[in-house]
C-alpha positions, 0 to 999 in steps of 0.5 A: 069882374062880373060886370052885367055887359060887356064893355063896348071898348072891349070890342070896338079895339080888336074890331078897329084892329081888323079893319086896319088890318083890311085898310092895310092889306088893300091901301098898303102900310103908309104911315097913317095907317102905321100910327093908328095901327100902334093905337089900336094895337094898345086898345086890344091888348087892354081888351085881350087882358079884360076878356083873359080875366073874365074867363078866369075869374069863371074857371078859378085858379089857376086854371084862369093863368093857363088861358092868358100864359097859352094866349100869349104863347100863341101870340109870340110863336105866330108872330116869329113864325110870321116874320121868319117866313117873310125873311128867313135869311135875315130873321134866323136868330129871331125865336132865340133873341126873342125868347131870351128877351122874354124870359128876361123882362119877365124875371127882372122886368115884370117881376120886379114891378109886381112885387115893387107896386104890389108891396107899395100898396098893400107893405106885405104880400104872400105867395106859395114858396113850392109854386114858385119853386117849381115854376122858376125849376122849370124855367131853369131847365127850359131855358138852359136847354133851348139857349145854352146847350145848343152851344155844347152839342154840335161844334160843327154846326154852331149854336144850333141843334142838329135834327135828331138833337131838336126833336130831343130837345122839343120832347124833353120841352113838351115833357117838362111842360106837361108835368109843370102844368099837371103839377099846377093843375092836379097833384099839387093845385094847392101850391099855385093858390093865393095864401090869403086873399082880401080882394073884393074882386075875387068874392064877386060873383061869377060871369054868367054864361054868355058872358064868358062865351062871349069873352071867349070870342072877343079874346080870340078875335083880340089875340089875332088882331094883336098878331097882325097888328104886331106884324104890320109895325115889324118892318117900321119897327126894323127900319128904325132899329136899322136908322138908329144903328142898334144891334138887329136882336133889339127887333126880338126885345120890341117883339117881346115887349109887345107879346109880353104886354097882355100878361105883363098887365094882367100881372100888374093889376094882380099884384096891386089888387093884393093877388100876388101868387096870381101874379106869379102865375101869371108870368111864370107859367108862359113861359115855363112852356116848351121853349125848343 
């Protein structure tokens, strides 16, 4: 993972993502600059997973799992957020339908595929049983009380929560999450770390400084043009969607799918690298974060 220079694929893609985010903001979304804001949307996620494993093979774990779980958590709120404000009316169930498609490609998506590749490759992998205990507590927790109790507490409002119940519900979130992450981080590090790990990349030698900084960089500017990007394909996203006649919820699974695609890949590499408790951490911390 310590490579002398930075790949120049690793910027050429987000670089290409903000010019066709320029082409689109003065040209308009036509569909030539819609295909190839697909492709550049594909090359910056593979970028944005290079840099997020750069800088955590310098900070360690599992500290290097929180920096792509908050990227992507960044990602996925300023992408709801955007398409809700560009239509409200029509977008009100959007951060719940896209929430709950996460937490479900994550459980049985994402998981799935890393403990079915990972054991193909390596027959037998090891993981801390506290750590992911504690994770899937949390998730359990989170999710009941942003998805499921909103359908108990306010008959007369329906599935939602009324505003003294929402900013409840946000601190008990912020709560959770701070003590999962102290947890993580502080008191019990030792449960988040690989049981046992053969991997050659792990003993590589660190990135120097500037390489990390400017890992640093290029994943901030890819997480952005990811974003963008992303937001340019909604509404042809929403066109086929509503062509197709499928239910509008299917707009907050494509959403997912998309946010999901740096993790999910960082994850995928993990497992198959012989790191499965990095997998793990990988998929459980984002979205062990504040869901309400």
């Amino acid at each position: 993972m310590a490579a002398a220079r930075t790949p120049w694929w690793t910027w050429i893609w987000p670089l290409s993502g903000w010019a066709i985010l320029l082409m689109a903001f003065f040209l308009g979304s036509r569909g030539f600059i819609v295909a190839v804001a697909g492709v550049a949307l594909l090359g910056s996620v593979f970028a944005a997973v290079y840099h997020a494993e750069v800088i955590a093979h310098r900070v360690g774990e599992p500290f290097g799992t929180l920096i792509l779980a908050l990227a992507v958590t960044v990602i996925e709120t300023a992408l709801i957020v955007s398409v809700m404000i560009a239509a409200p009316a029509e977008s009100a169930g959007l951060a719940r339908d896209t929430v709950f498609a996460a937490v479900m490609i994550v459980c049985n998506g994402i998981v799935g595929l890393c403990l079915l590749m990972g054991g193909a490759r390596h027959h037998e992998q090891g993981f801390q049983v506290q750590g992911a205990s504690a994770a899937l507590a949390v998730l359990v927790a989170l999710t009941s009380l942003a998805l499921i109790l909103p359908n108990y507490v306010a008959r007369e409002l329906g599935p939602l929560y009324s505003t003294p119940q929402l900013v409840f519900a946000g601190l008990v979130s912020l709560v959770l999450y701070g003590s999962f992450v102290f947890i993580q981080t502080v008191r019990h590090r030792d449960h988040f770390l690989a049981a046992y790990d053969d991997d050659q990349e792990t003993h590589a030698p660190s990135p120097g400084d500037r390489i990390v900084i400017l890992s640093a960089v290029l994943l901030l500017v890819s997480l952005v043009a990811i974003v963008g990007l992303a937001k340019l394909l909604t509404p042809t996203v929403e066109l086929g969607i509503a062509n197709l006649g499928v239910p509008k919820a299917v707009v907050g699974i494509v959403i997912a799918m998309l946010v999901l695609l740096p993790e999910g890949l960082a994850a995928l590499r993990a497992a198959q690298s012989n790191r499965l408790q990095n997998s793990l951490n990988l998929h459980w911390a984002p979205h062990s974060r504040p869901l309400a």
